[in-house]
Rosetta silent file (secondary structure, phi, psi, omega in degrees, C-alpha in Angstrom):
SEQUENCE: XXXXXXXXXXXXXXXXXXXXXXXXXXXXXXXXXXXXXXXXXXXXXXXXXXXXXXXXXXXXXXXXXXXXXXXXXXXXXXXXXXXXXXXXXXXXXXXXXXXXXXXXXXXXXXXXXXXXXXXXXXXXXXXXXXXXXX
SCORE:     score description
SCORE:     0.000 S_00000001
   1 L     0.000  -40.850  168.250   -4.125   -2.813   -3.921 S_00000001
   2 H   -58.973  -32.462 -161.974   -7.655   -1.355   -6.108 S_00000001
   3 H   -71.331  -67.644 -179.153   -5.440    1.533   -6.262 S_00000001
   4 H   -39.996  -49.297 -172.702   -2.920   -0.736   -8.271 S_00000001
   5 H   -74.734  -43.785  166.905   -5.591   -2.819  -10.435 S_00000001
   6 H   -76.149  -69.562  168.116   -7.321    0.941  -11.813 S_00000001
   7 H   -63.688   48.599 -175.307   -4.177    1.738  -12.494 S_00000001
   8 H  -133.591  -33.642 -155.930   -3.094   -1.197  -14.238 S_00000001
   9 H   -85.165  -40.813 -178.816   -6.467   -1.040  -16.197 S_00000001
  10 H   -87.725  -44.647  179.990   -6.140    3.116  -17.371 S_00000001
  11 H   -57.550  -65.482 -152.366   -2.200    1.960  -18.598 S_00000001
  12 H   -41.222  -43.594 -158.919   -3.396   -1.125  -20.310 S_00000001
  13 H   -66.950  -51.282 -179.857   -6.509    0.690  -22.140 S_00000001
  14 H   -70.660  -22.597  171.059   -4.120    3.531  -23.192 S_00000001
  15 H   -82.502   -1.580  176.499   -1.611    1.728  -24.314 S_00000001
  16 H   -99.080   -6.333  160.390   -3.262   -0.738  -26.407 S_00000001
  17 H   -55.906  -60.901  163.396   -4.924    2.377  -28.069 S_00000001
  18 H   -19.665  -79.764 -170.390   -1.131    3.596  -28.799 S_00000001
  19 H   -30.653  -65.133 -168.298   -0.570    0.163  -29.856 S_00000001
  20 H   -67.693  -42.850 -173.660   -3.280   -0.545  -32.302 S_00000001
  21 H   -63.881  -27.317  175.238   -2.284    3.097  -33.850 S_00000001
  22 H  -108.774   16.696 -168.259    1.135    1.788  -34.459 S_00000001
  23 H   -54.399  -17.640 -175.443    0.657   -1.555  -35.221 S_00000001
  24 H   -80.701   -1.492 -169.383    1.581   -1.028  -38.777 S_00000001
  25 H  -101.704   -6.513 -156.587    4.750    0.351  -38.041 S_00000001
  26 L  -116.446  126.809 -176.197    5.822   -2.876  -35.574 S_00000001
  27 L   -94.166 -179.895 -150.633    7.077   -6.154  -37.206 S_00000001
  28 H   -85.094  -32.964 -178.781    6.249   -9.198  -36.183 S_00000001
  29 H   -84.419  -66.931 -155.437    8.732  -10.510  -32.980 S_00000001
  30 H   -73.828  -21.596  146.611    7.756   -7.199  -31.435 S_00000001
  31 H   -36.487  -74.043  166.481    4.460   -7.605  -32.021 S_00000001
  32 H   -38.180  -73.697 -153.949    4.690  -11.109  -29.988 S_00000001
  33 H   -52.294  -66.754 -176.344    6.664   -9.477  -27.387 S_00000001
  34 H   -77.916  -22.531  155.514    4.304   -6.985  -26.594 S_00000001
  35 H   -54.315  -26.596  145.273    1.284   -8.743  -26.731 S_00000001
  36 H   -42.601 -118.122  175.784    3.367  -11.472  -24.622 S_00000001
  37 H   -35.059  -20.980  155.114    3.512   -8.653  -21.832 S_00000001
  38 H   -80.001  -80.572 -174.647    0.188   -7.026  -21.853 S_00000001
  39 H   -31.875  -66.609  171.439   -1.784  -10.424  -21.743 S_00000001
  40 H   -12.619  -79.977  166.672    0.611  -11.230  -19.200 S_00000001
  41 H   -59.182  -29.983 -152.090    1.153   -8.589  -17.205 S_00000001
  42 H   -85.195  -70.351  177.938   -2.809   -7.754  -16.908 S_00000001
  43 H   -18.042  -47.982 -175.275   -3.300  -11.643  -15.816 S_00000001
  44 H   -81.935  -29.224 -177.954   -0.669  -11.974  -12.942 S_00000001
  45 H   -71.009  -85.796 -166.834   -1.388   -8.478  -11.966 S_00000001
  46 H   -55.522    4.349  162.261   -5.393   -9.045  -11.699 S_00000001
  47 H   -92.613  -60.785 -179.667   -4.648  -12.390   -9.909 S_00000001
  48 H   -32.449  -64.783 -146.917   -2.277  -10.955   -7.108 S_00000001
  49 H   -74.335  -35.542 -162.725   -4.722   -7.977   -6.597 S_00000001
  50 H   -80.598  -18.714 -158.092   -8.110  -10.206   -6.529 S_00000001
  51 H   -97.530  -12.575 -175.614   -6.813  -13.198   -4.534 S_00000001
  52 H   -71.150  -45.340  161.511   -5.562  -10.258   -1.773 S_00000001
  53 H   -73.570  -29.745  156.827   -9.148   -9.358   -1.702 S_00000001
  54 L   -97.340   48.133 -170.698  -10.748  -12.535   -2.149 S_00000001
  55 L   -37.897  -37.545 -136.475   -8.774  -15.154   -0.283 S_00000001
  56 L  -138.705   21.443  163.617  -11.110  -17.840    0.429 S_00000001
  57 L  -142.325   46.964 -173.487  -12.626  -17.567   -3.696 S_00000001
  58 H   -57.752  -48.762  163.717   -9.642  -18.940   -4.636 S_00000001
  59 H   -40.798  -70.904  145.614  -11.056  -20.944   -7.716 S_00000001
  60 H    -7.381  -76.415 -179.972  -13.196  -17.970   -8.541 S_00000001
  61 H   -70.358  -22.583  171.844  -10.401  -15.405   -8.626 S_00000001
  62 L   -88.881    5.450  160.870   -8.060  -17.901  -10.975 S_00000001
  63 H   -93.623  -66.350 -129.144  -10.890  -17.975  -13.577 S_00000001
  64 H  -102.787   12.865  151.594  -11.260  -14.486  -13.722 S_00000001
  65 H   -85.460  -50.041 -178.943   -7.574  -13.765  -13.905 S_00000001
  66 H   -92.554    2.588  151.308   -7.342  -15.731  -16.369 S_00000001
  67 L   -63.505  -33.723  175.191  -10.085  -14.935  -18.515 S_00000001
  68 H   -62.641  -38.211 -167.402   -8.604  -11.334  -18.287 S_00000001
  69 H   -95.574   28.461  159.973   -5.070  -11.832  -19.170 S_00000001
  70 H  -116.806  -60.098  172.357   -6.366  -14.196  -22.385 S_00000001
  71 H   -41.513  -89.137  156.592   -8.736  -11.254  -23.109 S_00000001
  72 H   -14.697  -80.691 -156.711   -5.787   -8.566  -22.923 S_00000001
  73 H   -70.923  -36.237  173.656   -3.060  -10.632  -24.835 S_00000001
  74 H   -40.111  -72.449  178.219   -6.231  -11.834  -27.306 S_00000001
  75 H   -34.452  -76.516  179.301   -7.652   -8.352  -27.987 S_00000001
  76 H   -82.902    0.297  129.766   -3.878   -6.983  -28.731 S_00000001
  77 H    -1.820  -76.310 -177.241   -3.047  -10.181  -30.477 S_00000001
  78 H   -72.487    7.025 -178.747   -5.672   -9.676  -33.307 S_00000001
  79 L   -84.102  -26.352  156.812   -4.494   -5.850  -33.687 S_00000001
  80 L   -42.078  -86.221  135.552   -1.563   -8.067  -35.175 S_00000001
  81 L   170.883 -171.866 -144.566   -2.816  -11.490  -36.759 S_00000001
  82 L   -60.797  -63.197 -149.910   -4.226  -14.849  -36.021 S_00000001
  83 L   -78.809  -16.858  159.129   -0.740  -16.592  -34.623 S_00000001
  84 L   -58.844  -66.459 -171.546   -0.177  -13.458  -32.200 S_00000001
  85 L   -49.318  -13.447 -142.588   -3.236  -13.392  -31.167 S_00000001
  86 L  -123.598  -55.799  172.134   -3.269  -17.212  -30.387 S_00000001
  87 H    -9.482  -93.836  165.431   -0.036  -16.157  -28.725 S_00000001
  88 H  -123.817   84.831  168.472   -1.176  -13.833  -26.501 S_00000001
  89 H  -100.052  -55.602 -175.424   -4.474  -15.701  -25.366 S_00000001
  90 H   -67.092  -50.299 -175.187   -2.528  -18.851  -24.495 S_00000001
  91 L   -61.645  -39.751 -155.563    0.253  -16.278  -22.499 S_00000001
  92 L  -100.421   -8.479  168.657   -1.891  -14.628  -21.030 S_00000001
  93 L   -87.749   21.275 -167.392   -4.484  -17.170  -19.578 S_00000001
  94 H  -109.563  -52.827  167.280   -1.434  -19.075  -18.360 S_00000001
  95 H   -79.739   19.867  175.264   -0.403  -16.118  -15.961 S_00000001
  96 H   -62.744  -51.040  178.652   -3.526  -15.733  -15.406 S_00000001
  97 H   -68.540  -36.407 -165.911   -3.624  -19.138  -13.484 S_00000001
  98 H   -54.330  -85.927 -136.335    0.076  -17.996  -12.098 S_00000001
  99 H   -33.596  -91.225 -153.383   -1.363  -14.632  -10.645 S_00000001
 100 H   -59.048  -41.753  158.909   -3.267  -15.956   -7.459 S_00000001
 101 H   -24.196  -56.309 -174.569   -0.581  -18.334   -6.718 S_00000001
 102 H   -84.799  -33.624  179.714    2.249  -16.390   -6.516 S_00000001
 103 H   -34.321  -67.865  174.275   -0.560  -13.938   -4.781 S_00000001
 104 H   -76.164  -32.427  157.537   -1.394  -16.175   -2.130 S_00000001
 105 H   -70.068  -38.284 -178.151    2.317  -17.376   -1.206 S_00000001
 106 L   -72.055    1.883 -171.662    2.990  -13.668   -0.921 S_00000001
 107 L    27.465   68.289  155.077    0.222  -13.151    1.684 S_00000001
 108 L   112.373  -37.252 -139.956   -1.209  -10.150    1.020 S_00000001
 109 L   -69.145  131.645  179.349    2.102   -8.177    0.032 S_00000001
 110 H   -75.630  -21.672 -147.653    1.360   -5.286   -1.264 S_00000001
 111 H   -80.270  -26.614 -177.075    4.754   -4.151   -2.166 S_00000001
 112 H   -57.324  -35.329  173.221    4.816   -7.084   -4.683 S_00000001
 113 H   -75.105  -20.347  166.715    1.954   -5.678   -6.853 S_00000001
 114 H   -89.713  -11.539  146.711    3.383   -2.536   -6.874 S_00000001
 115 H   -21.546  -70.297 -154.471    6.738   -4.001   -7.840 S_00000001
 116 H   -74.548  -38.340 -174.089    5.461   -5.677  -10.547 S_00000001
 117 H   -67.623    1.624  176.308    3.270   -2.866  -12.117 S_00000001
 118 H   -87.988  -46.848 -175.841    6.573   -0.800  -12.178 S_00000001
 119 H   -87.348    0.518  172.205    8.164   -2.936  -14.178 S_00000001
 120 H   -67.798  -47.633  176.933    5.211   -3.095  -16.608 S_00000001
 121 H   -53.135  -56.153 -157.837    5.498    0.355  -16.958 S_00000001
 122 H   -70.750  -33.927 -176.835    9.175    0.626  -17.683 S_00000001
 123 H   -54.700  -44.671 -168.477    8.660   -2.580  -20.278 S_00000001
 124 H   -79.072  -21.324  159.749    6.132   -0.584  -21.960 S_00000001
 125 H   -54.197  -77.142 -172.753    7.970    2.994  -22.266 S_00000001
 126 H   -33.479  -69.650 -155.417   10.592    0.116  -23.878 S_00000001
 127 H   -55.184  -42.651 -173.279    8.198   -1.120  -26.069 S_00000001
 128 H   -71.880  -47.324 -173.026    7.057    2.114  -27.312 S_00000001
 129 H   -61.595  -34.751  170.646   10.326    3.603  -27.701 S_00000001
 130 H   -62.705  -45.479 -167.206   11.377    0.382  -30.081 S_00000001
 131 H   -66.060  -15.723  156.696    8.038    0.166  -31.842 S_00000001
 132 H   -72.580  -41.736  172.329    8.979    3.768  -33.328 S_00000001
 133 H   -73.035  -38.076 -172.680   12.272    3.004  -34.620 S_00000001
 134 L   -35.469    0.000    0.000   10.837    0.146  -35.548 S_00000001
């Protein structure tokens, strides 16, 4: 599950490098959208993996999902402007809160976190391949 959470951490960083390099090329609903899915994704994903290690710091591990996934949607928000950014802060501290939740009903499953970070991936391969045409 750490295996999942570094990688989720080496995607996120390079792609919001990517990201910020094209932001000028990316209108404004896709702009939401992917800031919508990194703040997102990096919340529920850093809840799942933290609440698997930390069961019994359940409080604990939902602030510090969701301070992550409002940093992550924040951060590439403002690459954007203010009303993204407000976007995804609010998105992404909200699955932030999700993350241990869904974590902790799955008890432990591993297969879920890798599940999910698969589909992060292929949304972001989307996103990049639109934000060029764009």
């Amino acid at each position: 599950m750490a295996t999942v959470l570094f990688l989720h951490i080496i995607i996120t960083s390079y792609c919001l490098k990517r990201f910020f390099v094209l932001r000028d090329q990316t209108g404004f609903h896709l702009g939401m959208n992917i800031v919508m899915l990194t703040g997102g994704f990096s919340g529920l994903i850093t809840g799942i993996v933290l609440i698997d290690y930390f069961p019994f710091y359940f409080v604990w591990m939902t602030i510090i999902a969701a301070v992550t996934g409002a940093l992550a949607g924040g951060i590439n928000g403002l690459f954007y402007d203010g009303q993204t950014g407000l976007t995804g802060l609010a998105n992404g501290f909200m699955m932030g809160l999700m993350g241990p939740m869904i974590g902790a009903a799955a008890g432990g499953a591993a297969m879920l976190a890798v599940m999910l970070e698969a589909v992060y991936i292929f949304l972001l391969m989307l996103a990049f391949t639109t934000a060029v045409k764009s």
